[in-house]
N, C-alpha and C positions, 0 to 999 in steps of 0.2 A: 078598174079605172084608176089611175093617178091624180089626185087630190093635190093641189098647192097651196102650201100656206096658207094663211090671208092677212095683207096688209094693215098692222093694228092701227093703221092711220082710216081704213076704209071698213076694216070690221065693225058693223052697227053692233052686232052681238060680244063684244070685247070686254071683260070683266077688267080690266086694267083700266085705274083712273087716267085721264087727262093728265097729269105728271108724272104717271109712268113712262107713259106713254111716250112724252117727250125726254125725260132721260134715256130710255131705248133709242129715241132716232139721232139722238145726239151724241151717245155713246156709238153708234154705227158710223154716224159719220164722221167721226173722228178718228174713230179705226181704218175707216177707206184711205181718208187722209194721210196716215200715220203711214200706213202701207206703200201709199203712191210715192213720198217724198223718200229719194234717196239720201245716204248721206254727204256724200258731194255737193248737191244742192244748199248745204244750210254749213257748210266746210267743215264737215266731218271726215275722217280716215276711214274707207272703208279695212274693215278688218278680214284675215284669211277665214275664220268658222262662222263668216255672218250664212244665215240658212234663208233670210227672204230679202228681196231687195230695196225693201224700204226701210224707216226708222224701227228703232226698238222704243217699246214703255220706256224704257229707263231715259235713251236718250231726248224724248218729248220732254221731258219733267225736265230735265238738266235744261233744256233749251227755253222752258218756259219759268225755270226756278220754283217751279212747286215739287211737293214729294212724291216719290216713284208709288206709295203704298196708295196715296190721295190718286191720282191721276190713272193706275191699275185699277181702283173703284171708277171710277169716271166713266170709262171704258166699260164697265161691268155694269152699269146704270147702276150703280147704288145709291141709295138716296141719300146721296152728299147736298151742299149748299153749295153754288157756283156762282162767282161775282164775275162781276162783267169783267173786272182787272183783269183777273185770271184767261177769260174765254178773250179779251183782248191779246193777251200773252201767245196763248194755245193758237189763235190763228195766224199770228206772228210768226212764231217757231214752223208753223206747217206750212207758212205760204203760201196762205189763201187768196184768193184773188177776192177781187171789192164785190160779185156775185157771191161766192162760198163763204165770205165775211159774211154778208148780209143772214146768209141763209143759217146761218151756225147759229146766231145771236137770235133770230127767228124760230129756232127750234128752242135756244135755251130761254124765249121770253122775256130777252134782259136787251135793255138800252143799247146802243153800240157807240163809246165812249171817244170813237176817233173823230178828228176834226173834218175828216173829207166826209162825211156825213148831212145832209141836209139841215140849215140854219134857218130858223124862220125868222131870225131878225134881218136877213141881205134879202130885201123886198124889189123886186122889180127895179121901183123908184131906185132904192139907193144904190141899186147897176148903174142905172142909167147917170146918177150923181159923180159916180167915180169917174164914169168914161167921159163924163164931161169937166172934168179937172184936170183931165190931160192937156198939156204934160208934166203937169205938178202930180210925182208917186203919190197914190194914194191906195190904199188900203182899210179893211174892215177885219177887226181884231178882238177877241176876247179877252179876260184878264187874263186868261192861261196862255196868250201869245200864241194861239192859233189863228191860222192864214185863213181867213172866211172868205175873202173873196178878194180883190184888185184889179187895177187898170192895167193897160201893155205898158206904160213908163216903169211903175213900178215892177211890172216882173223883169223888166230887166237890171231894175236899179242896183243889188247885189248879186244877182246869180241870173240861171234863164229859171223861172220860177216856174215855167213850166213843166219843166223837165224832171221836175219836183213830184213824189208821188204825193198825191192830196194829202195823207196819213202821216205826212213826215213834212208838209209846211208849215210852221212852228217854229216862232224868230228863236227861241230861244234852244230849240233845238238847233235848229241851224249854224247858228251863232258860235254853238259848241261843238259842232262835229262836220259840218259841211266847208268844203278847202274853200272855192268860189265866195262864200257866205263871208267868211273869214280877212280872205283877202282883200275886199272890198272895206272893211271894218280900220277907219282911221283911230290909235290908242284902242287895239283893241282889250286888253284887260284890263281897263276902264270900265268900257262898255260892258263886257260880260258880269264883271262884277257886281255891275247896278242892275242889268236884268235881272241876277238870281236875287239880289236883294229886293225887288219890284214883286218879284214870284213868289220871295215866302212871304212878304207882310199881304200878297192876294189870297194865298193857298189859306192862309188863318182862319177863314169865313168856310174851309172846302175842306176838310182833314180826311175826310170818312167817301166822298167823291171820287169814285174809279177811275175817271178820266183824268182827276189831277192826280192821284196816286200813280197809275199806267205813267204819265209822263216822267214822273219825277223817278220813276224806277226805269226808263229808258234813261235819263240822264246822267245818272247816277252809275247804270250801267256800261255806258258808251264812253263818258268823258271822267277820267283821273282828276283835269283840270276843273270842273262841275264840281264834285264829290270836293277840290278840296275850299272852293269858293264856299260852296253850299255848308261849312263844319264851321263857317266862320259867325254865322247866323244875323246876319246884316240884314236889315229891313230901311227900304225909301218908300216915298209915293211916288205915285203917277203926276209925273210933271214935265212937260215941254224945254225944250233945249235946244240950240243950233249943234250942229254935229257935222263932221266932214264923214264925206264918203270917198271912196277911191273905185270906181269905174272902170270896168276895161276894156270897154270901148271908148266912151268919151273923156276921160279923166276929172280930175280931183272936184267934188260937186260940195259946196259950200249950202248947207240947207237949214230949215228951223223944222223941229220936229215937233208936230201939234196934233193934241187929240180931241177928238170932239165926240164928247158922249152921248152915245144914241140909248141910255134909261140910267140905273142906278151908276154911280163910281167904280162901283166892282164888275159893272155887266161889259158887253159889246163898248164899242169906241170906235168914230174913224180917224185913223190917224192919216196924216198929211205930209210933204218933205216940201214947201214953195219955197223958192229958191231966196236968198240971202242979198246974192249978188247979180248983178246983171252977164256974169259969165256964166255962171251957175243957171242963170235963164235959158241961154242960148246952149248950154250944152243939155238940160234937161229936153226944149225942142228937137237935137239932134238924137238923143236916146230913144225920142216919143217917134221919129220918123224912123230908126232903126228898126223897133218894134213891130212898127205896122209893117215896114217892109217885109221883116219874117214872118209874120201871119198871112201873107197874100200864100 
């Protein structure tokens, strides 16, 4: 008679601790992973003597910036240490979808450091606050300038925000690498300037925090112009401003930009765009009727 395995997740009789246990399924699924992605997917060349059709060890590690000898252990469930940065990285480079995200971070125990994530500070209530500020943009933001939540004006105010993967709304990501983001942005190397200066006098309190380390190695990654902003080592506060925006639907939007803190200086904040001028009124109403029109 033929005997099957038995699944060390369902084996009661299993001499393998509880952290074994989960560097095996972790290191399994990460192999599946590994396997499944080809390199086209992630814009790799494939080469003439590749022998399986997915990634190699070596090219994960290059794609997630960790070492090939670290990430060969990984795969091998050696009992390494794994930071969320990293298994953020790892599901990045493999193109996990927001399920296989979850579930990777699940197996490894560890927090999941991206902003599309559930916020228990965007409470019902403060839905319902934003949607009724319409059509005055308004938004709910971290100090690390993750997109927690918004009204339809504001997702249209710079880009369609929807269109946005949750994991990548982040003004300040945006700011630096999204064209639509960009173009909307009246002076913009002003503006980007004083965000990274805003991000490092935040990140001071966060040094050793995955999520703000993960971003700031996406930014650093992505944008030349970031990297050279960021060497210059400028620090502001958080403090309100009028500010043009440039629209490409409605045109040029004359706004004051205000936050309103919902607990400590450094936590959550709603920030606001009410308009300046009375044209600025009348074209935030026509942005706030375009909006609803494309969500019908």
């Amino acid at each position: 008679m033929t005997t099957m395995a038995a699944d060390p997740l369902l084996a009661p009789d299993s001499t393998e601790s509880p952290s074994d246990i989960r560097r095996h399924e972790v290191a399994a699924f990460l192999r599946s992973r590994r396997e499944r992605t080809t390199p086209e997917q992630v814009g790799l060349v494939r080469g003439r003597r590749r022998r399986t059709p997915g990634l190699r060890r070596e090219e994960v590690a290059q794609l997630s910036a960790v070492g090939v000898t670290w990430y060969t252990w990984l795969e091998q469930a050696r009992d390494i240490q794994v930071s969320a940065q990293v298994l953020d990285a790892l599901a990045r480079a493999l193109l996990l979808d927001p399920s296989e995200r979850a579930h990777l971070f699940a197996l490894a125990a560890a927090p999941d450091p991206a902003p599309g994530t559930e916020c228990p500070t965007v409470t019902p209530a403060l839905r319902t606050m934003l949607e009724q500020l319409d059509p005055i943009p308004a938004c709910v933001q971290n100090s690390r300038y993750d997109v927690l939540a918004y009204n339809r004006t504001y997702a249209r105010l710079l880009c369609d925000l929807d269109a946005v993967a949750p994991e990548d709304r982040n003004c300040l990501l945006l700011a630096f690498t999204h064209d639509d983001w960009r173009a909307s942005i009246v002076d913009l190397p002003e503006v980007t300037r004083m965000m990274a200066a805003k991000f490092r006098a935040s990140m001071a309190g966060h040094l050793a925090e995955p999520a703000w380390k993960a971003l700031l190695h996406r930014l650093e990654t992505r944008s030349p112009e970031f990297r050279e902003v960021w060497g210059r080592h400028e620090v502001v506060d958080q403090r309100g401003r009028t500010k043009y925006i440039r629209n490409a639907q409605v045109g040029l939007l004359h706004v004051e930009h205000t936050n309103l803190w919902l607990g400590p200086s450094s936590g959550p904040r709603l920030v606001s765009y009410p308009p300046v001028d009375e044209e600025t009124r009348s074209r935030l109403e026509r942005l706030h009727r375009i909006a609803v029109d494309g969500d019908r």
